[in-house]
Backbone as XML, in Angstrom:
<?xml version="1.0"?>
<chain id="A" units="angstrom">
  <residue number="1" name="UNK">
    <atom name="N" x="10.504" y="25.746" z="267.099"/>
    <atom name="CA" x="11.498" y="25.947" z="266.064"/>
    <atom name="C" x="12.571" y="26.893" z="266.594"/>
  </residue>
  <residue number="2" name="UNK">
    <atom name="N" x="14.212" y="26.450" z="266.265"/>
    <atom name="CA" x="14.720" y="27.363" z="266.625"/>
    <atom name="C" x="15.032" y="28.684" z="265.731"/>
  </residue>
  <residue number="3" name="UNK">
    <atom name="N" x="15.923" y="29.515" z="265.914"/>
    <atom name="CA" x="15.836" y="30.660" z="265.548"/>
    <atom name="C" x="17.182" y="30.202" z="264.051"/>
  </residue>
  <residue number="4" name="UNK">
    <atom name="N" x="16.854" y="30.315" z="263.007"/>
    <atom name="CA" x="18.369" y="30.153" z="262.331"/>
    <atom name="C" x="18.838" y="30.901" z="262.336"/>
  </residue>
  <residue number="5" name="UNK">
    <atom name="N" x="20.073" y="30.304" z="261.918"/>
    <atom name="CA" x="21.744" y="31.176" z="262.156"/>
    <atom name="C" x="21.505" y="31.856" z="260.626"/>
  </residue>
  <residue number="6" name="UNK">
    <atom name="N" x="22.490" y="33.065" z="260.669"/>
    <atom name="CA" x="22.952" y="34.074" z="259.620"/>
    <atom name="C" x="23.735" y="32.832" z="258.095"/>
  </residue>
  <residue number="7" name="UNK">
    <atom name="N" x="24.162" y="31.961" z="258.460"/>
    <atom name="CA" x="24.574" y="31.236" z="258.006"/>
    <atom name="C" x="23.294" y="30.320" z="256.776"/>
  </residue>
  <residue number="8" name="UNK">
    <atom name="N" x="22.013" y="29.796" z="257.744"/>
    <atom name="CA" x="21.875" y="29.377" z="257.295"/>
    <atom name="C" x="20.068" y="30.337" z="256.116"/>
  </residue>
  <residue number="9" name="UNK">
    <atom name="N" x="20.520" y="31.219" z="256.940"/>
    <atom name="CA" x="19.345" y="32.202" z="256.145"/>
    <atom name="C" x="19.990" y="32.837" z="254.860"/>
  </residue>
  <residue number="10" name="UNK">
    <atom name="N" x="21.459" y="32.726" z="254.652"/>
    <atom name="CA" x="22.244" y="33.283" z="253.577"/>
    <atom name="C" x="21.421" y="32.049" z="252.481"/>
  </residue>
  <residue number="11" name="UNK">
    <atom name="N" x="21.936" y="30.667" z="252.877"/>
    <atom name="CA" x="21.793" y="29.581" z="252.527"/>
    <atom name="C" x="20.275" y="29.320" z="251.534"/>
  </residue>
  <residue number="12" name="UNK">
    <atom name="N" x="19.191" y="29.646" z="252.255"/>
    <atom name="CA" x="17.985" y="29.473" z="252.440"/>
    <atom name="C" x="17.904" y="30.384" z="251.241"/>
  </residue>
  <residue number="13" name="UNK">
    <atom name="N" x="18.051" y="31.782" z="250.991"/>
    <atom name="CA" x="17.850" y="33.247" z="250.393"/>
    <atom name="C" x="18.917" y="32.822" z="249.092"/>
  </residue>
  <residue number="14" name="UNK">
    <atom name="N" x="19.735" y="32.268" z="248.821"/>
    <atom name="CA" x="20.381" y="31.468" z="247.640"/>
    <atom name="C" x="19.543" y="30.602" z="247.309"/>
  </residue>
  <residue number="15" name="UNK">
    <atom name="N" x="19.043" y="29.618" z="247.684"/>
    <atom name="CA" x="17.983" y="28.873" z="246.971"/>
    <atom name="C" x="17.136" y="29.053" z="246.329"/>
  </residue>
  <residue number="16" name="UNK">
    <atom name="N" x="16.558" y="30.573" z="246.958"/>
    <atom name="CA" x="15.419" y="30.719" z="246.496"/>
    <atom name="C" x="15.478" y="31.221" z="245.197"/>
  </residue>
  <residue number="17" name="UNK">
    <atom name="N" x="16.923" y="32.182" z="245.536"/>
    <atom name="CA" x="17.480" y="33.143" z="244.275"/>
    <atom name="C" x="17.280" y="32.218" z="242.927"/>
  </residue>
  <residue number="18" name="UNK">
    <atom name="N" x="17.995" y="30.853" z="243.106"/>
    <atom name="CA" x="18.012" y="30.151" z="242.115"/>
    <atom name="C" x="16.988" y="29.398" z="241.234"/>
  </residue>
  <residue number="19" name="UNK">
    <atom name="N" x="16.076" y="29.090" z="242.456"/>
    <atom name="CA" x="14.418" y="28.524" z="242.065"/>
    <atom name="C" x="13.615" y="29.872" z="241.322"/>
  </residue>
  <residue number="20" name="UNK">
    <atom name="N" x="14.104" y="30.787" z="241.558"/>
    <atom name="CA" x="13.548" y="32.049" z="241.201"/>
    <atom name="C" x="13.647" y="32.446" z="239.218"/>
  </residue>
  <residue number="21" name="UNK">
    <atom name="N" x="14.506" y="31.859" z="238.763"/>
    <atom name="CA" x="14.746" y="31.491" z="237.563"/>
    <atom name="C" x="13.725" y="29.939" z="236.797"/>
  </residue>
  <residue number="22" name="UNK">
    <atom name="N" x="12.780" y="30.636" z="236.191"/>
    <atom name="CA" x="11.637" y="29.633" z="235.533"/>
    <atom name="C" x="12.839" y="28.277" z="234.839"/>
  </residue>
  <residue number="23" name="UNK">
    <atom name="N" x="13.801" y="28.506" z="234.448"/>
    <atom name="CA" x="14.111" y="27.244" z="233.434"/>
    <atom name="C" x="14.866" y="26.572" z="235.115"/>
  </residue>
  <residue number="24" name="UNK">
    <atom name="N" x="15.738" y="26.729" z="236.057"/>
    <atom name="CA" x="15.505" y="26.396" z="236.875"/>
    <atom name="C" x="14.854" y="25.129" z="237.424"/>
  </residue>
  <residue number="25" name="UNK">
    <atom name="N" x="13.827" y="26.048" z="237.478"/>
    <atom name="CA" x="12.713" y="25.422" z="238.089"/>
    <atom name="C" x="11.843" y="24.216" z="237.796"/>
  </residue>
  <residue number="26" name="UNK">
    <atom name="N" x="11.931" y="24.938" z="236.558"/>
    <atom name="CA" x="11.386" y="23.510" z="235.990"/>
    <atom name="C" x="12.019" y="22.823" z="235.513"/>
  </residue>
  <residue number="27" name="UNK">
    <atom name="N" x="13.694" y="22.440" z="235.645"/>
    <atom name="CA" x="14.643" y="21.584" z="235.369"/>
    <atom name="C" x="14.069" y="20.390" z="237.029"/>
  </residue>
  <residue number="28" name="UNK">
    <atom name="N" x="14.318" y="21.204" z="238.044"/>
    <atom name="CA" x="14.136" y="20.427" z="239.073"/>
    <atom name="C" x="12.911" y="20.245" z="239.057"/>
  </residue>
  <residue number="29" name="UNK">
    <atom name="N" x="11.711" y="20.673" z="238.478"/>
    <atom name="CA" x="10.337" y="19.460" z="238.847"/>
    <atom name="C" x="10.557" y="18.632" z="237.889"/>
  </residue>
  <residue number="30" name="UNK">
    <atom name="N" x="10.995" y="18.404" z="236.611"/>
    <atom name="CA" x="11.149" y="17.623" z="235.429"/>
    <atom name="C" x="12.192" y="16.180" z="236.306"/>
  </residue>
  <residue number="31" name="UNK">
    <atom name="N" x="13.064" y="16.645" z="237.403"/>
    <atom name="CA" x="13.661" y="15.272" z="238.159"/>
    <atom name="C" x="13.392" y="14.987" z="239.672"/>
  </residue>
  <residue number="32" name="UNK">
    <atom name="N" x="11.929" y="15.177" z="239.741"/>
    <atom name="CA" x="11.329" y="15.296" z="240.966"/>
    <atom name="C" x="11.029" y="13.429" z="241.081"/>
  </residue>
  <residue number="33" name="UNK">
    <atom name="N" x="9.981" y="13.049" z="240.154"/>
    <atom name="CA" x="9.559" y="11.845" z="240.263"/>
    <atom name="C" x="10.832" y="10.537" z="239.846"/>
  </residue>
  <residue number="34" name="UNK">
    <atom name="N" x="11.482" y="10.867" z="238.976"/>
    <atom name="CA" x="12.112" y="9.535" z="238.315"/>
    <atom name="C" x="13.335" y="10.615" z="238.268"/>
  </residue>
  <residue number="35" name="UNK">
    <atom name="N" x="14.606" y="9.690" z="238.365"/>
    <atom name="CA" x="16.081" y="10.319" z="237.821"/>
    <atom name="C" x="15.876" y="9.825" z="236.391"/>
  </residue>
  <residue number="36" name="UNK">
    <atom name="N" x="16.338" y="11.422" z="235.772"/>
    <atom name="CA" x="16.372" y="11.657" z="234.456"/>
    <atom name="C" x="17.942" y="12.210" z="233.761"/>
  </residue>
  <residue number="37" name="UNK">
    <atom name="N" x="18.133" y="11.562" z="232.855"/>
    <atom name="CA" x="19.644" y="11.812" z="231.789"/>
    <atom name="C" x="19.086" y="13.521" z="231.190"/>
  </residue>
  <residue number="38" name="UNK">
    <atom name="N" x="20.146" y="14.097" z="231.422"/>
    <atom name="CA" x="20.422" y="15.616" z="230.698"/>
    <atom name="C" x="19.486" y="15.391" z="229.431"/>
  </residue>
  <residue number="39" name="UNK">
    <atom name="N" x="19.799" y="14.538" z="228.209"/>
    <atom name="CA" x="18.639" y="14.726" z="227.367"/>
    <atom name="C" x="17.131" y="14.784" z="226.910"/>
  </residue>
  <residue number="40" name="UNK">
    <atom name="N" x="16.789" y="13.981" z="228.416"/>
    <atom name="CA" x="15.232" y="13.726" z="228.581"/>
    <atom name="C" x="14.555" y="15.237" z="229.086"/>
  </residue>
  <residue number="41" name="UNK">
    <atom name="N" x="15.649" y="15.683" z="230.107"/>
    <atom name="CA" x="15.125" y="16.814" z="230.978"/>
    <atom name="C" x="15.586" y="17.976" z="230.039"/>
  </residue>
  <residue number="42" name="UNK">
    <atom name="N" x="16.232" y="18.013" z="229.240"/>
    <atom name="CA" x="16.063" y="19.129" z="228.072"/>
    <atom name="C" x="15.319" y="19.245" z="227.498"/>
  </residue>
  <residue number="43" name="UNK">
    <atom name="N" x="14.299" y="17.969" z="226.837"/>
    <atom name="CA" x="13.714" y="17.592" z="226.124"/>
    <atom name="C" x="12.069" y="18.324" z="226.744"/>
  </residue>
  <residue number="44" name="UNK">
    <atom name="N" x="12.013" y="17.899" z="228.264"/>
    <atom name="CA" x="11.037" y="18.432" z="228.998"/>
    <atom name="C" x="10.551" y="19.501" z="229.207"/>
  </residue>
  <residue number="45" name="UNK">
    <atom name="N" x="11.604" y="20.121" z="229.146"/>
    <atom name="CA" x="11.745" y="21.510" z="230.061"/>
    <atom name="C" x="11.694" y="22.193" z="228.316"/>
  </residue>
  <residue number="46" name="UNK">
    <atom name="N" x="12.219" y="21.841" z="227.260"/>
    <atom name="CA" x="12.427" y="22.733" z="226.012"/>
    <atom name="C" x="13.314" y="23.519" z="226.004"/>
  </residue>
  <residue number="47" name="UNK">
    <atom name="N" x="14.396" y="22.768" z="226.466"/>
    <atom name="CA" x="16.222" y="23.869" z="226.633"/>
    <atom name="C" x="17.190" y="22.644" z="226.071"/>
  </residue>
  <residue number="48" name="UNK">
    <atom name="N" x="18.043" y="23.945" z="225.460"/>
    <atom name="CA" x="19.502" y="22.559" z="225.220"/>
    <atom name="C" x="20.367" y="22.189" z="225.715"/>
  </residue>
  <residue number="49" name="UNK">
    <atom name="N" x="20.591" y="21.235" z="225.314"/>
    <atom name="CA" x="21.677" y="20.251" z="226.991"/>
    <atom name="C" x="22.652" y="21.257" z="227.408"/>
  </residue>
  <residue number="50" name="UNK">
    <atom name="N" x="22.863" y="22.135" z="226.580"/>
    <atom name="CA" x="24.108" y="22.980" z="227.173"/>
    <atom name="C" x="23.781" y="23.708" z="228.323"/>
  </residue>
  <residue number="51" name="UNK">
    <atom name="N" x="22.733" y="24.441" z="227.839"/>
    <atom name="CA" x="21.980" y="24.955" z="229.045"/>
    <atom name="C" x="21.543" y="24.170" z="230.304"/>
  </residue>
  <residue number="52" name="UNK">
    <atom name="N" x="20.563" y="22.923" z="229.896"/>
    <atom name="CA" x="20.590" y="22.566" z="230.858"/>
    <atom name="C" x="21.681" y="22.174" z="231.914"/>
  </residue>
  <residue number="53" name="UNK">
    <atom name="N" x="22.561" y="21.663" z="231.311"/>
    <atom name="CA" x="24.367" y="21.190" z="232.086"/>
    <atom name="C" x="24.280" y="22.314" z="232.795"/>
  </residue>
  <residue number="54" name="UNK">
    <atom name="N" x="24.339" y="23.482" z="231.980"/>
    <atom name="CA" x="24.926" y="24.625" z="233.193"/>
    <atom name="C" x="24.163" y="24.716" z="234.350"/>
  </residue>
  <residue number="55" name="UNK">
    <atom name="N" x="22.750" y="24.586" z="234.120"/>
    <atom name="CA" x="21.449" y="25.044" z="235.127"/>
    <atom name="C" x="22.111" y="23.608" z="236.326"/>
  </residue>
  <residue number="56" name="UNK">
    <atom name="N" x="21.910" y="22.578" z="235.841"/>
    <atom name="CA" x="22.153" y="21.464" z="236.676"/>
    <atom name="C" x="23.338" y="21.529" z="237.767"/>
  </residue>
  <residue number="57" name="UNK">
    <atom name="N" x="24.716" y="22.205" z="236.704"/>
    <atom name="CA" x="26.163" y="21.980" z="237.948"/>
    <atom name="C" x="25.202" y="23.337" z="239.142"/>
  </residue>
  <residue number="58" name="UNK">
    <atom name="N" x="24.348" y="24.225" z="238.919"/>
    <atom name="CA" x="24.001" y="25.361" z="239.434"/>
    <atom name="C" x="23.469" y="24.820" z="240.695"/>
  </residue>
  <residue number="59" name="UNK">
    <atom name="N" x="22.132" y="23.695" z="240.199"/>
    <atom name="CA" x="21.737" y="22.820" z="241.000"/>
    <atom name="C" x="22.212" y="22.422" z="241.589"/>
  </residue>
  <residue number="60" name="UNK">
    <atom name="N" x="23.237" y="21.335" z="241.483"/>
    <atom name="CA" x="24.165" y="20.394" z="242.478"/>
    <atom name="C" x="24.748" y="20.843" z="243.239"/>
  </residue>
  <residue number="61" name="UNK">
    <atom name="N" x="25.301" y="21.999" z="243.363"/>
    <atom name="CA" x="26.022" y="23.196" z="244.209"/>
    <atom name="C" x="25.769" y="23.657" z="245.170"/>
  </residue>
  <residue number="62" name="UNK">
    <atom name="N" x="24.741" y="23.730" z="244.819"/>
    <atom name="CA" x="23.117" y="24.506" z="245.770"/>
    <atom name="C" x="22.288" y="22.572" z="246.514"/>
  </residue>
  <residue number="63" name="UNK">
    <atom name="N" x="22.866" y="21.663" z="245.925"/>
    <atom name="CA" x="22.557" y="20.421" z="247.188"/>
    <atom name="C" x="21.159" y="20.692" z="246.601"/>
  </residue>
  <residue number="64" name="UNK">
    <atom name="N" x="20.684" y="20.588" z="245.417"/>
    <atom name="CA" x="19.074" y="20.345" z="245.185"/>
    <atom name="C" x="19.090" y="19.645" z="244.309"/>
  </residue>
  <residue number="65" name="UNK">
    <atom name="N" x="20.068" y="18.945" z="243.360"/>
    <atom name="CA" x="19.334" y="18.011" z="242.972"/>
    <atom name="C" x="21.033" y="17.430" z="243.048"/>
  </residue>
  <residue number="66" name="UNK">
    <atom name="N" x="21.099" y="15.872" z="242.671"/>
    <atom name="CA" x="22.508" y="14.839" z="242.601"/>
    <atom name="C" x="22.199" y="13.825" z="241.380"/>
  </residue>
  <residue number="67" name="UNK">
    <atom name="N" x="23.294" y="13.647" z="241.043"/>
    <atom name="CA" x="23.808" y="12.815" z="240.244"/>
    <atom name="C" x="24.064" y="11.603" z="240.066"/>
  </residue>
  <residue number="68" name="UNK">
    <atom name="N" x="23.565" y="10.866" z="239.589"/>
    <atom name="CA" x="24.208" y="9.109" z="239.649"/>
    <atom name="C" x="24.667" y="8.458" z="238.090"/>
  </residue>
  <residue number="69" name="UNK">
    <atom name="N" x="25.834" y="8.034" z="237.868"/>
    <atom name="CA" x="26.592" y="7.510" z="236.767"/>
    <atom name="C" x="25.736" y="6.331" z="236.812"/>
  </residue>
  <residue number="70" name="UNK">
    <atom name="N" x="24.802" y="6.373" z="235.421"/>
    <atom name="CA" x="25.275" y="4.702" z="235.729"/>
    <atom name="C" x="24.914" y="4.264" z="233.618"/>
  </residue>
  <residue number="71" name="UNK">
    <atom name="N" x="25.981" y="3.583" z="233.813"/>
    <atom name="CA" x="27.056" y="3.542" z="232.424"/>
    <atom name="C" x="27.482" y="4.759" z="232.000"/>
  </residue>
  <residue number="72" name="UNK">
    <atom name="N" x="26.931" y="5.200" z="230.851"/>
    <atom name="CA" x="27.557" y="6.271" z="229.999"/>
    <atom name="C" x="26.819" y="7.612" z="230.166"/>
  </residue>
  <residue number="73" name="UNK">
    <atom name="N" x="26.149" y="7.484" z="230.961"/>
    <atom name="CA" x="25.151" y="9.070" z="231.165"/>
    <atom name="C" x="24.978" y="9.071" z="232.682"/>
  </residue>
  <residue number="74" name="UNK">
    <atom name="N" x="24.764" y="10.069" z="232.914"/>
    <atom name="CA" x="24.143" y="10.816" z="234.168"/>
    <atom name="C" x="22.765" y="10.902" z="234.721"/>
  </residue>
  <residue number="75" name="UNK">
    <atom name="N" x="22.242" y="10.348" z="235.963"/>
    <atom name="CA" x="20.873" y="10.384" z="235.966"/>
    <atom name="C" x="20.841" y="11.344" z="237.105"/>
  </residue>
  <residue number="76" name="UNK">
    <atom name="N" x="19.772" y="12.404" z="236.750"/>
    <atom name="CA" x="19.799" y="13.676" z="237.688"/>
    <atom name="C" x="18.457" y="13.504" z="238.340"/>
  </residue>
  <residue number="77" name="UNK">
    <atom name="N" x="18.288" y="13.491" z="239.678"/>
    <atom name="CA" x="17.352" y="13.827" z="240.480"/>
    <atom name="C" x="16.965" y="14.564" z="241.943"/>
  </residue>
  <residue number="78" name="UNK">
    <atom name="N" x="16.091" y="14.716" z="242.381"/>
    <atom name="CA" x="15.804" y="15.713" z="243.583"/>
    <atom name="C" x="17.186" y="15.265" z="244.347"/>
  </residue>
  <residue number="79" name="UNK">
    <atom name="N" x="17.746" y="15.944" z="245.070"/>
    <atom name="CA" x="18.688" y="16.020" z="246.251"/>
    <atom name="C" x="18.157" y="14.699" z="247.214"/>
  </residue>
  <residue number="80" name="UNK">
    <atom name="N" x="17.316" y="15.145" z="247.833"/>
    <atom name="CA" x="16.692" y="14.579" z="249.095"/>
    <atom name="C" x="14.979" y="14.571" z="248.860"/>
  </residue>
  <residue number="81" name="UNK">
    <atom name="N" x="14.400" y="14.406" z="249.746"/>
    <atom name="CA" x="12.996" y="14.497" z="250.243"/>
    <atom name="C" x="12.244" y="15.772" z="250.307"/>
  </residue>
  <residue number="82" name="UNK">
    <atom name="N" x="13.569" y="16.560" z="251.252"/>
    <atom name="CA" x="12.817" y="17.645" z="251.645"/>
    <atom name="C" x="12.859" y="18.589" z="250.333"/>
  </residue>
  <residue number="83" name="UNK">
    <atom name="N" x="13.762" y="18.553" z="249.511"/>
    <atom name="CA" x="13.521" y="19.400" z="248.314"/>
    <atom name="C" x="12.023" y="18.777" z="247.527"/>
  </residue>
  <residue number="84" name="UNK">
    <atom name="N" x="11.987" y="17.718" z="247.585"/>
    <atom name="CA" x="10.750" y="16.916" z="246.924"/>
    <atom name="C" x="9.416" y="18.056" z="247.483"/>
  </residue>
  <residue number="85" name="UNK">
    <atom name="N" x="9.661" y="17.713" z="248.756"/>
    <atom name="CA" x="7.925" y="18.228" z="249.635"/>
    <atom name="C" x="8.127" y="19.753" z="249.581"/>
  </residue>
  <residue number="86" name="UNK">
    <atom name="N" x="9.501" y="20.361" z="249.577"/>
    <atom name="CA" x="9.302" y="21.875" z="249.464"/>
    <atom name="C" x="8.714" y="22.167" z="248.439"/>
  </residue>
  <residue number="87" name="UNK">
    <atom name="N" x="8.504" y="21.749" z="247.007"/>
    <atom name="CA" x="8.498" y="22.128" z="245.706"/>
    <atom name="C" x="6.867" y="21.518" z="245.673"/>
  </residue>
  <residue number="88" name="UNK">
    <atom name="N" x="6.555" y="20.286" z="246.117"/>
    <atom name="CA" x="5.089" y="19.826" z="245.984"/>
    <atom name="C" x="4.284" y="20.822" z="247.277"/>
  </residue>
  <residue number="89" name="UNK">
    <atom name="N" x="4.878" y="21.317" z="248.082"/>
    <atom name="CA" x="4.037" y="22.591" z="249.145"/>
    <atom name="C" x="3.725" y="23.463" z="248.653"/>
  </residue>
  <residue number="90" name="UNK">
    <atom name="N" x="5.105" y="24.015" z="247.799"/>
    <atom name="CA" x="5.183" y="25.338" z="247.551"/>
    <atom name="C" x="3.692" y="25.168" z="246.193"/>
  </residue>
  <residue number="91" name="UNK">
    <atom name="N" x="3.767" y="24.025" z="245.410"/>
    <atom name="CA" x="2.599" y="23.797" z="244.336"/>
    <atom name="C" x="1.081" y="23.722" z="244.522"/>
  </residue>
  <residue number="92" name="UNK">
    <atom name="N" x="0.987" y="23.534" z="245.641"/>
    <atom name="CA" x="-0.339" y="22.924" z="246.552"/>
    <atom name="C" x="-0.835" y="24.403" z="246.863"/>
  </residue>
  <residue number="93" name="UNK">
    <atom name="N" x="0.359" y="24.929" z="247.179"/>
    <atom name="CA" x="-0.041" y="26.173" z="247.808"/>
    <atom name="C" x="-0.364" y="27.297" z="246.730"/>
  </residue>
  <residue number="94" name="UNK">
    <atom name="N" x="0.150" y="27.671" z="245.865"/>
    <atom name="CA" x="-0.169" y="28.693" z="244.912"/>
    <atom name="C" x="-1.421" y="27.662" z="244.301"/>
  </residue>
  <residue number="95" name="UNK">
    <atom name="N" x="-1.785" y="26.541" z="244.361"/>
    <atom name="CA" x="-2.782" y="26.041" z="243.534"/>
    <atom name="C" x="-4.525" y="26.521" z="244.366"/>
  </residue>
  <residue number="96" name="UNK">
    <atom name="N" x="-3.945" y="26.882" z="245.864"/>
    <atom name="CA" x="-5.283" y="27.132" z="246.441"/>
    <atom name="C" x="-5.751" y="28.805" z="246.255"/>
  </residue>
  <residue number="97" name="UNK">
    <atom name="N" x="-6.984" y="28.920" z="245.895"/>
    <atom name="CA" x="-7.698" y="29.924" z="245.425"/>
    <atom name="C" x="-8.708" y="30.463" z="246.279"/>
  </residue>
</chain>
């Protein structure tokens, strides 16, 4: 492994900042498996769309979770993969005793 840049440990240490916030957090496991519309994942999580909207543009910013139009709503889910397996590691791992 190489050594990361200052750049990308700023990067890394923002993420966490943000996962570090419970509603957060569980906005992005609530669009881990299936892309979900703002009202389902409010619905999940037990926050209101307003909130969630805000938590989400927070998300997208931060490249952890994206967006897809399709008709009249928004379907929000994981970014990529590796946000997928970071979040199912990071679960695996506090689950061992």
């Amino acid at each position: 492994m190489t050594e990361p840049t200052s750049e990308q440990i700023a990067a890394i240490a923002q993420t966490y900042r943000l996962l570090g916030d419970t509603t957060r957090l569980r906005i992005l496991l609530a669009c881990l498996d299936t892309p979900c519309p703002v009202n389902e994942i409010a619905r999940r999580v037990d926050a209101s769309q307003s909130l969630v909207s805000h938590h989400l543009r927070l998300l997208r910013a931060a490249r952890l979770v994206r967006g897809t139009r399709q008709n009249r709503q928004v379907l929000y889910e994981a970014d990529d993969e590796h946000i997928r397996h970071m979040l199912l590691d990071m679960i695996e791992h506090v689950g061992e005793a």
